[in-house]
N, C-alpha and C positions, 0 to 999 in steps of 0.2 A: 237408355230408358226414355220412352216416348213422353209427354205432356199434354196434357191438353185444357182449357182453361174456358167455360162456357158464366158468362155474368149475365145475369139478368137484366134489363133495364128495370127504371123505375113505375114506368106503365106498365109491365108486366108483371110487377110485383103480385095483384090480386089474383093471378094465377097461381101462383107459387107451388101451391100443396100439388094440382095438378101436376103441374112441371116435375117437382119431384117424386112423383109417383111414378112417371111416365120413365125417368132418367134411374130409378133403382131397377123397374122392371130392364131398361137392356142392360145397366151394369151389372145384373146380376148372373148376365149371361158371358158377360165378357169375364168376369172373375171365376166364373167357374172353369174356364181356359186356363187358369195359373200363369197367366202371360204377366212377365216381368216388368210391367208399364203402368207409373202413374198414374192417375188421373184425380181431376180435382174439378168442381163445378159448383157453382155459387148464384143460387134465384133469392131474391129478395134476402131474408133471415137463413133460410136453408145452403148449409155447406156441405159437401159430400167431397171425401178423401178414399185414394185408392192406391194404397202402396205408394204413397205422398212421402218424404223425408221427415222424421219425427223433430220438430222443436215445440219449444216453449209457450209458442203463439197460440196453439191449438188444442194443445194437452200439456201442462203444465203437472209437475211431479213435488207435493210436499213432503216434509217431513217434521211430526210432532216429537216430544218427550216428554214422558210424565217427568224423569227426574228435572229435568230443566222447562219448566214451563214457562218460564217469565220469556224465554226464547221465540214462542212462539209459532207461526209456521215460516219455516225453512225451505224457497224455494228450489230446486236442484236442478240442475241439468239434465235435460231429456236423454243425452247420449254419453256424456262424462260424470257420473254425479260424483259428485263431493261432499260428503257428510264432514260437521263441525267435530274434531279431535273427543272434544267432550258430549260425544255421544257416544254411547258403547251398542255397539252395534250384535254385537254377540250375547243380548240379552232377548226379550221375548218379542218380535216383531210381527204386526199385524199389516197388512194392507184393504184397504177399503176403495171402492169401488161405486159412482154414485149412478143413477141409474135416468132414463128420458128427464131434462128440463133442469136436471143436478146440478151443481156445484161444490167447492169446497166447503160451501159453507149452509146446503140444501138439506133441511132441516130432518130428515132421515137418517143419513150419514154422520152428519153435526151430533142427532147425541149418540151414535155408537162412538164416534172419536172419544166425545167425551168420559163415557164411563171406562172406555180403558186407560185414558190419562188418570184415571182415581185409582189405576193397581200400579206399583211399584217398579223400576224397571221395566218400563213396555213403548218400545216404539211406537208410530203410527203413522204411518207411508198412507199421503192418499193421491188420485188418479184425478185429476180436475178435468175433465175431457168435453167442460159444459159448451165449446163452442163449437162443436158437432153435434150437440144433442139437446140445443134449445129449442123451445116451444117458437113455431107449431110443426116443426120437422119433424113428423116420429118418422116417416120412411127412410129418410136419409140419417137420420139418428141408428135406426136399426141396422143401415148397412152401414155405417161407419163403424161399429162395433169392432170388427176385422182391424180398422186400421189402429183405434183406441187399443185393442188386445195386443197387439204386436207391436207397439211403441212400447206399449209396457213388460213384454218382453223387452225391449232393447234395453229399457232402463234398468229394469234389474240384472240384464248382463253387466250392462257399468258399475253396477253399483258395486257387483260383486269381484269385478276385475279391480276395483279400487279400494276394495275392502274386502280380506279376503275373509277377515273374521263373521262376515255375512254370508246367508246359506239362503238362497234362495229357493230351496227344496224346503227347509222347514221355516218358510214365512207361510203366515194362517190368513188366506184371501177371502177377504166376504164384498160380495156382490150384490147389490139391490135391484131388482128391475132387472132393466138393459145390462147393467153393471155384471151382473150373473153370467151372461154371456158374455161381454168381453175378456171376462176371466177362463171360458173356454180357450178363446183364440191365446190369452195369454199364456195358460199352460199349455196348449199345442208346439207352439212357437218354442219354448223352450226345451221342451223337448223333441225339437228340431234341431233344432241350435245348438245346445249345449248336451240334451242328453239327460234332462230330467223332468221333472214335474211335480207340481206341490205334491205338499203330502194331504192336506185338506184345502175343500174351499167347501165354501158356506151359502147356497146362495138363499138371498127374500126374497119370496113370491118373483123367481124369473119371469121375466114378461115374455107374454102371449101372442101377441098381433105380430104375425111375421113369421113368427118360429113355432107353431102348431106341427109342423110337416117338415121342417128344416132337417138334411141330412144331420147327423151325427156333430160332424166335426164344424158346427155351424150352430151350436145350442150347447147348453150347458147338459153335462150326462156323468156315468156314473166312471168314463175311461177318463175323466179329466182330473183325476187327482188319486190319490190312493184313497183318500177317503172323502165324499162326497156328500155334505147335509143340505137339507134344504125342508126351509120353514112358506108353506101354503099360506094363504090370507086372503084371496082372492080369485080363486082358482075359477077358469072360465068365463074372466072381463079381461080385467088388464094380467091378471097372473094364469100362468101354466096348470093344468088342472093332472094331466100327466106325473108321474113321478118321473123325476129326474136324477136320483141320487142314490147312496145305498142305502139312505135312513129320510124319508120323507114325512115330515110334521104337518096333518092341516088342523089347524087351529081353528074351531069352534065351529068345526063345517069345513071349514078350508075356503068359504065364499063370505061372508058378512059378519062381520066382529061385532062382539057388541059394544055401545060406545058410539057408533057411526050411524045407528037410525037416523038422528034429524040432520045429520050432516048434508049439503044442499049437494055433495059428489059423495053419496055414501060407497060406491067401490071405488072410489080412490083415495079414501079415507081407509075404508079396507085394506088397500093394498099397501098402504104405511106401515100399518097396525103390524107389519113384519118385521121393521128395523126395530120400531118402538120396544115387541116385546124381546127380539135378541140384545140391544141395547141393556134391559133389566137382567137379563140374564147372565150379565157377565159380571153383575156385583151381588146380584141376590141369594140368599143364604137357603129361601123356599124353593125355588125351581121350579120350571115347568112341567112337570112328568104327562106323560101321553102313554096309550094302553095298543096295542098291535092291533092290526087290522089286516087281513088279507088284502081287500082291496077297498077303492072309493068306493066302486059298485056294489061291494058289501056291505061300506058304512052308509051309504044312498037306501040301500031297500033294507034298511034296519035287523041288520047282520052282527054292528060293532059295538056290541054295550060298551059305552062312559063308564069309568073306574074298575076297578080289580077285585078278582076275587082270589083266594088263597093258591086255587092252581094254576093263576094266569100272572102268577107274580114275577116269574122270570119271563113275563113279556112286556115288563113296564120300563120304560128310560128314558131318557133327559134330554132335552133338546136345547139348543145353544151355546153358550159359549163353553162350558162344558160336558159338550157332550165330543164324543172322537170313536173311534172305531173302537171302543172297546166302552162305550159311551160314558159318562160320568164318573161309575161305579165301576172304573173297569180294577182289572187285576194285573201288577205288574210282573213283568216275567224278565231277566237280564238286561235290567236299563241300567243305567249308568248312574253313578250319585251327581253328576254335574248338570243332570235337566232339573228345568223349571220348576218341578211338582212340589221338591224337598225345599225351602226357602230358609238363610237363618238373617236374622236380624238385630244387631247391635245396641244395647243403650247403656251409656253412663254417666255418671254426672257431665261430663263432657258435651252429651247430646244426649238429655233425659227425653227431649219428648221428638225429637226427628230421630226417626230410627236409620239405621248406618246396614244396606246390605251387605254381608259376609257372603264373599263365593269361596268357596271352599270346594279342591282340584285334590289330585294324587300325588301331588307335591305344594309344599311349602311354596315353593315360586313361583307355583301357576297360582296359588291363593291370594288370597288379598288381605290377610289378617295384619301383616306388618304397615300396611297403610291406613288403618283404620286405626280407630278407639281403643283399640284394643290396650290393655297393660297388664304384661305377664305378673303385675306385683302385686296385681288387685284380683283377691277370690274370683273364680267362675263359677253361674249360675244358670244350670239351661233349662227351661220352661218349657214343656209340653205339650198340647193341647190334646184331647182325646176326639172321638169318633162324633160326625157332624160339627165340630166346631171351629173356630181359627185362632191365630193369635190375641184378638182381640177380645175375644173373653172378657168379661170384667174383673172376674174378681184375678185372675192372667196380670191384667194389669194394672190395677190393687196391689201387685207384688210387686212388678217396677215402681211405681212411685214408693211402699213402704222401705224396700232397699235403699235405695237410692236416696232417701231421706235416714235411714241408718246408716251408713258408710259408703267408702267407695268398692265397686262392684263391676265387674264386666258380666252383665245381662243379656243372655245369647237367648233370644225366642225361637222358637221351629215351627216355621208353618207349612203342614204336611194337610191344608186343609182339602188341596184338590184330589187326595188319594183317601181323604173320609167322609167322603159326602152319604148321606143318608138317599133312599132309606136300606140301602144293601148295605147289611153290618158285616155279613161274610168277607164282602171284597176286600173291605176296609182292615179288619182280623188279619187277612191275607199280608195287605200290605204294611205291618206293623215292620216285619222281618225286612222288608227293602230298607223303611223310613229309618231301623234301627241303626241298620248297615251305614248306611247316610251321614248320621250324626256321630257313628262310630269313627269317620275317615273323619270327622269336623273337631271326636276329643283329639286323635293322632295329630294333625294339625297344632292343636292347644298344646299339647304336652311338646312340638321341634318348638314354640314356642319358648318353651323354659319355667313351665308350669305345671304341677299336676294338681293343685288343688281347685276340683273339679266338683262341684256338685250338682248331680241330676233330680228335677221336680217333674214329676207327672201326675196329671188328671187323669183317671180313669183309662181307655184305651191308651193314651200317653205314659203313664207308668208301667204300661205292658211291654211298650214299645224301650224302657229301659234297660231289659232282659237283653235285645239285641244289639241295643249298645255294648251292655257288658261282653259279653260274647264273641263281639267286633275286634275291640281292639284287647283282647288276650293274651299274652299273659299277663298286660298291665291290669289292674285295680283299681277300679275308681273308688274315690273316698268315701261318696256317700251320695245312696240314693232316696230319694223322697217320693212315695209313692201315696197319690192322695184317691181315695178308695178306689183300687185299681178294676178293672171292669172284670167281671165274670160271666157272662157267655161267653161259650167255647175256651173256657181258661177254666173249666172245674178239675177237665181229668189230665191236661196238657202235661206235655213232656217238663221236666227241670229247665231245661236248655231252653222251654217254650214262652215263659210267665217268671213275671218276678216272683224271685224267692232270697233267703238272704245269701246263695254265693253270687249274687250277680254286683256284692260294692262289699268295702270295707265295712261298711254300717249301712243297715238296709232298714228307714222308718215308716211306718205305715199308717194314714188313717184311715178309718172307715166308717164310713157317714149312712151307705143303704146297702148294706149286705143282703144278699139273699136275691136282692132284686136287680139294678145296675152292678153293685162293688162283690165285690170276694169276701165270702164271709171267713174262711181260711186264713189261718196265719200268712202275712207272705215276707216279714221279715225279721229282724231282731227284736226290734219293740213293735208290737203293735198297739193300737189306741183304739178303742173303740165308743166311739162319743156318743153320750146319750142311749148305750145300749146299742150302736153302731146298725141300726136301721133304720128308724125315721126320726127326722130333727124336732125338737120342739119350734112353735113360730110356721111351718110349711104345710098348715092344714086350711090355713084362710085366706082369703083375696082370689079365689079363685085359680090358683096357682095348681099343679100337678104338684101333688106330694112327694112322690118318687123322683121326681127330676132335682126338688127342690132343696131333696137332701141329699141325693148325689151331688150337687153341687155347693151345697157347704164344707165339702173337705175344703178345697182352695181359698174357701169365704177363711174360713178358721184359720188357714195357714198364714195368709195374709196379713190376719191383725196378729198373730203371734211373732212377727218378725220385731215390732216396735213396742210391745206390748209390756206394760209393766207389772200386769195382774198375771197373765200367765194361765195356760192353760195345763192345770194337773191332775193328772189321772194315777188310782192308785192300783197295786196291783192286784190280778186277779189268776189263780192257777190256768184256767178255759173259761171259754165261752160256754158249755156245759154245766161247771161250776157257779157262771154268774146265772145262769137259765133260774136254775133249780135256789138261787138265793146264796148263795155260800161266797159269797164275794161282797160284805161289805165293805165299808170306806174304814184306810186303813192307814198306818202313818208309813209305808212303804210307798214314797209317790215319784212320779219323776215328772218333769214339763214336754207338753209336747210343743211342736212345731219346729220354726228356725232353733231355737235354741234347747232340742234336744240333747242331752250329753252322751255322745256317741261311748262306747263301751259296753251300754249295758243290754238288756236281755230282758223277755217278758212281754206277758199283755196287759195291759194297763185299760181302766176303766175312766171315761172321762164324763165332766157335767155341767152344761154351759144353761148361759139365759139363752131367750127365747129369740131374741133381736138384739142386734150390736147395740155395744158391745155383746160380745159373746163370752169373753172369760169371764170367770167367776174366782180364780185365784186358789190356794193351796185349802185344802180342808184340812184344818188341825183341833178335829173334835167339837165344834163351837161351828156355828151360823159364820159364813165368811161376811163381812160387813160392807154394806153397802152405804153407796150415796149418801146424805143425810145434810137438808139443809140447815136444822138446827144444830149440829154441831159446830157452829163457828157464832151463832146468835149470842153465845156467852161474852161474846170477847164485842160488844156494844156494838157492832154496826148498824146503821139503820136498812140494810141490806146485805144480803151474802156477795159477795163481788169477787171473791175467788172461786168457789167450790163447783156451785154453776155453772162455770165457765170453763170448768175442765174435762177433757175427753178421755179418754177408755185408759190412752197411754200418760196420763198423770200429769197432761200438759195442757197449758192453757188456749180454747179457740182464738182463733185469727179474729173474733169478730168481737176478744172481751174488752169488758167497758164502753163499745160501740164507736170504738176507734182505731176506723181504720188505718191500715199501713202503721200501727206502732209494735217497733220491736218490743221484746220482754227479752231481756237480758237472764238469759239459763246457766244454770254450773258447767251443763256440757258445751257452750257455745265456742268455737273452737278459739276466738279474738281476746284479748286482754280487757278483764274490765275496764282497765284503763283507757282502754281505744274507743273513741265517741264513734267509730263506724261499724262495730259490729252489727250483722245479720243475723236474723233467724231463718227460719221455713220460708219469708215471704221476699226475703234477700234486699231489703228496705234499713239503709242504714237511718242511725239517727242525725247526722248531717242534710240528710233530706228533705228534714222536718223545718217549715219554716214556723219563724219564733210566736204567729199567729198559730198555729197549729199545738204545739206545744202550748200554750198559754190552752186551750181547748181543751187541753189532755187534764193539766192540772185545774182547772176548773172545774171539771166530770170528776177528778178525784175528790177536790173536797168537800162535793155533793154525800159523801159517804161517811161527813163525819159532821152532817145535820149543819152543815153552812160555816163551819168554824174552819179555816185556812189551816191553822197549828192546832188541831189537835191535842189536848193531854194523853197522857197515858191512863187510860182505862182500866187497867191492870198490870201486874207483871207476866202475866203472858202476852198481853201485849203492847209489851214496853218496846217489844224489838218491832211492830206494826204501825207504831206513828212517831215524828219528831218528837224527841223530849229535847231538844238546845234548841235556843232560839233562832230565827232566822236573821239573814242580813238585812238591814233596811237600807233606805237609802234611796240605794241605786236598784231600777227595777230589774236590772236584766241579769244582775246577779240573783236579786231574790227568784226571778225564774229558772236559772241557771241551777240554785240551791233545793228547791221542791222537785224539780225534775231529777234531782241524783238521789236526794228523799225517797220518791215514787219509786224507782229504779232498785234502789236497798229492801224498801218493805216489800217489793215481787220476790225479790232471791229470796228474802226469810221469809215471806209465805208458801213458795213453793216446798220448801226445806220441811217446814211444819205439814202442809199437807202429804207430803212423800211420805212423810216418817206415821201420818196416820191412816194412810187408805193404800200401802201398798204395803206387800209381805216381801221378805228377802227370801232368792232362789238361791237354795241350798241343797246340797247333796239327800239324794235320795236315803239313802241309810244314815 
């Protein structure tokens, strides 16, 4: 391998640009030779490399994680890398790629890194190659390109000879600029070398100056990957006006964004505006949607109408980081339950609020469930999401924290959100049957575990997707399904085998919040519930709000407060839905509760009737007005204030914020600690050993405000003889007499609570 080694002086410096213009013109004639000979040459700032020995000096190789962030970036070896043990490398791996004047930390690049460290599991390999491609070298930047591409070949040979759990065919390369093209030369090279080549790469706005006319294998195109996206922004300055891909986006023209008029380089403010908007597209829920086009020249002499009309809807798709050869909305056909799409995710009181990924394989020992949260002795709960949505849903999880504030639980979420993105509901219907299959192989798993007490929750498309579950894993039975107004397009005339109905679980419950319009007005299982007349909710006609969405979405709102809920939600029953049309279904003393605590056995449609804003239960109807609120019932009993009743929520329990002191526990019947133990917790997990004896002294001060300044209190009555001391206090010694008001305080909450339970809630009792 020949060398050769040309440096500039420093008087020559103010030629430089010259010089290297003059030095890519013959290099680029000696490369096109393929001759196996370095060469390296260095004018003032400008560096140029030519099949140079790849290290660290030059092109330097990180690596990010979202799960371990406080890590940092992780330098690697350009030729051996070595990734830290505690990185899992066979989870979803991106490469990034920065482009003329870049860095690792060149503000383009910096926030696409960024918003993929905010998704779960996700590597993020990036390509530092900035000391070939600093300002003011773009010549020698654009031919250095070659040697950046093929270092980063080498490195991902290493990486993968060192880890074999890494695939460097299914890592997702996105390119910026210059960056765009080095990612050609990188997948050439490997598929020289090894024999493969990405499956996608991505490039922003490829730069122009150079590669207008550049052979094929010298430019980013559409043979460089199996699938090929590229997002425009500046098309015909600094960016490629050409398509280069199999799916090309020009954003707002593909020349001048808006935003960058008074920018003092408005196209190269333009030409940002490409990472910026793939950056948002890898967390946003809206998307970019773009409408086909023949050609530029089409949309140039006003060919391409802006947005869609009904017959040009299967020419509308996504561009970003969701978008792949089958774009956003695609439809899955024989994939596998162990890719990425399917996610499940873990919570329990163990890790109520960091969720725990579940990889779940075709066996027990390829899964990960024995290392996790997992505990075969605590119920299973798996949580659904429907069509356009994700895990995070609110009222989704509304049900994690009401669980998990009820007992212990193992909380399995599914997020199936990248196979239901809107606005294709088709694909999505489609892919119900894969996602089913998925979580089907995740109960098998549950059940080698040494469990079957399994219970399945869906929303809308999610409760469809329970059908497939059942189906999955057959001949077993799941105990019970929970379908919350399960979606009807393309579910009206479906097969059995296609839609929840009740053979799909031992007990199959259903509510339905907007029949007719999103939910299933059809029975789909043992009991159904049909709230409010199970088509629009009361409360979702104001604020501006979509009415139809808005009671679609109070099945889970209801389900949720029914988990903790002491009023209950009860519906009584009703022959059909015909029957109640036509009036023939009044309120009847045939009722049973819906929600979590359904009593599986029975059979029926039930009729249900809530308020209008949370609380939503309204409690049993036994002939009489169910009774509400009422600050003056407790005014009998002398307070110069209500101080319990007010301060109580839905579930019969008092706010964190009553009496206006924060951090003090309230000592409850169910609290699981010994009265006798001075450290029990509530909800807020703040014992009373916490309390310094100032703060306490705070607490009993704010009490005896409620008995008009008098410390002891008489007894006002004999009903509330159990509400204030009648013995005298200790004197004396102060720290006993505070010691003695605070166990005072502490007794009159247990017998208030005790009195209010017994008047503002009903006992759930058997239907018949």
């Amino acid at each position: 391998m020949c060398h050769s080694t040309w440096k500039a002086s420093r008087k020559s410096a103010p030629r430089s640009r010259h010089y290297c213009c003059c030095c890519v013109i013959i290099l680029l004639a000696i490369g096109i030779r393929d001759e196996v000979c370095g060469h390296e040459f260095k004018i003032g700032p400008c560096q140029f490399q030519y099949l140079e020995p790849c290290t660290s000096k030059t092109i330097a190789f990180y690596v990010f994680s979202s799960d371990h962030p406080a890590d940092g970036p992780i330098l690697l070896d350009s030729i051996d890398p070595q990734v830290p043990e505690h990185i899992m490398l066979n989870q979803t791996n991106k490469l990034i790629v920065h482009g003329y004047g870049g860095s690792i930390d060149f503000n383009a690049t910096k926030r696409i890194r960024k918003a993929y460290l905010r998704k779960p599991h996700t590597n993020v390999f990036i390509v530092d190659w900035g000391k070939l491609s600093r300002l003011p070298c773009y010549p020698t930047a654009a031919f250095n390109t070659k040697q950046a591409g093929e270092c980063t070949a080498t490195f991902l040979i290493g990486l993968q000879a060192n880890h074999p759990e890494f695939s460097s065919r299914d890592l997702h390369a996105i390119g910026f600029s210059l960056g765009a093209h080095v990612l050609s030369f990188t997948s050439n090279a490997l598929e020289k070398s090894i024999g493969v080549k990405f499956r996608r790469i991505t490039g922003l706005d490829p730069a122009l100056p150079f590669f207008a006319t550049a052979r094929p294998h010298w430019k980013l195109d559409q043979g460089d990957a199996d699938f090929v996206d590229v997002i425009h922004t500046n098309a015909g300055v600094y960016g490629k006006i050409e398509t280069c891909g199999h799916v090309d986006f020009y954003m707002n023209g593909g020349q001048n964004q808006p935003g960058c008029e008074n920018d003092s380089n408005q196209p190269l403010c333009s030409h940002k505006m490409a990472a910026a908007y793939f950056a948002e597209s890898i967390n946003s829920k809206h998307g970019f949607w773009a409408t086909r086009c023949s050609s530029y020249f089409a949309y140039f002499f006003g060919f391409c109408k802006a947005g869609r009309s009904q017959e040009e809807e299967q020419s509308v798709t996504a561009f970003g980081e969701n978008n792949n050869e089958f774009d956003s909305n695609r439809i899955l056909m024989g994939e596998y339950c162990s890719n990425t799409d399917i996610r499940f995710y873990l919570f329990t009181r163990s890790n109520p609020d960091d969720r725990q990924y579940i990889h779940i394989d075709e066996s027990w020992e390829k899964s990960n469930l024995s290392s996790s949260y997992f505990n075969p002795s605590h119920p299973v709960k798996v949580i659904i999401h429907g069509y356009n949505a994700d895990m995070f849903l609110t009222p989704l999880i509304n049900m994690k924290g009401e669980y998990l504030s009820r007992g212990n639980y193992n909380l399995i979420f599914v997020d199936w959100s990248d196979l239901a993105h809107g606005p294709c509901y088709p694909s999505a219907v489609h892919n119900t049957r894969h996602v089913g299959t998925c979580i089907g192989q995740m109960i098998n798993r549950i059940i080698d575990a040494g469990t079957d007490n399994v219970h399945l929750i869906g929303f809308s498309l999610g409760a469809q997707v329970t059908n497939y579950v059942s189906t999955t894993v057959r001949p077993f039975r799941i105990r019970r399904i929970t379908g919350l107004d399960p979606a009807m397009p393309l579910f009206i005339t479906a097969a059995a085998d296609d839609k929840l109905d009740p053979s799909d679980a031992e007990f199959v419950d259903v509510i339905h919040t907007n029949a007719l319009v999103q939910g299933k007005i059809e029975r789909c299982g043992h009991v159904d519930f049909y709230v409010n007349g199970g088509i629009m909710q009361p409360g979702c006609w104001g604020s501006g709000q979509n009415p139809m969405a808005c009671s679609h979405h109070r099945a889970p709102d209801y389900y949720a407060e029914s988990i903790r809920s002491l009023t209950g939600f009860w519906g009584w029953s009703c022959q059909s839905y015909v029957y109640y049309l036509l009036g023939f279904c009044p309120q009847n003393e045939r009722q049973i509760v819906a929600g979590e605590d359904c009593p599986t056995g029975m059979e029926g449609m039930f009729m249900i009737t809530t308020n209008a804003a949370s609380p939503f239960a309204i409690g049993r109807w036994s002939g009489f007005s169910i009774p509400q609120k009422k600050d003056s019932a407790l005014h009998k009993h002398g307070l110069s204030r209500d101080p319990f009743i007010s301060d109580i929520d839905q579930w019969g329990k008092l706010d964190g914020s009553f009496n206006n002191v924060d951090q003090f526990p309230t000592p409850y019947s169910q609290d699981p600690n010994h009265a006798s133990d001075d450290e029990w917790p509530y909800f807020n997990h703040v014992g009373t050993k916490q309390l310094t004896r100032e703060h306490i002294r705070k607490v009993l001060e704010q009490d005896k405000s409620r008995y008009n300044g008098e410390r002891s209190p008489a007894s006002a009555s004999n009903t509330l003889a159990t509400l204030a001391p009648t013995f005298p206090s200790p004197t004396g010694n102060e720290v006993d007499e505070d010691r003695f008001y605070l166990e005072d305080l502490r007794r009159r909450l247990q017998q208030k609570e005790a009195t209010v339970m017994q008047q503002y809630s009903m006992p759930m009792f058997n239907a018949y």
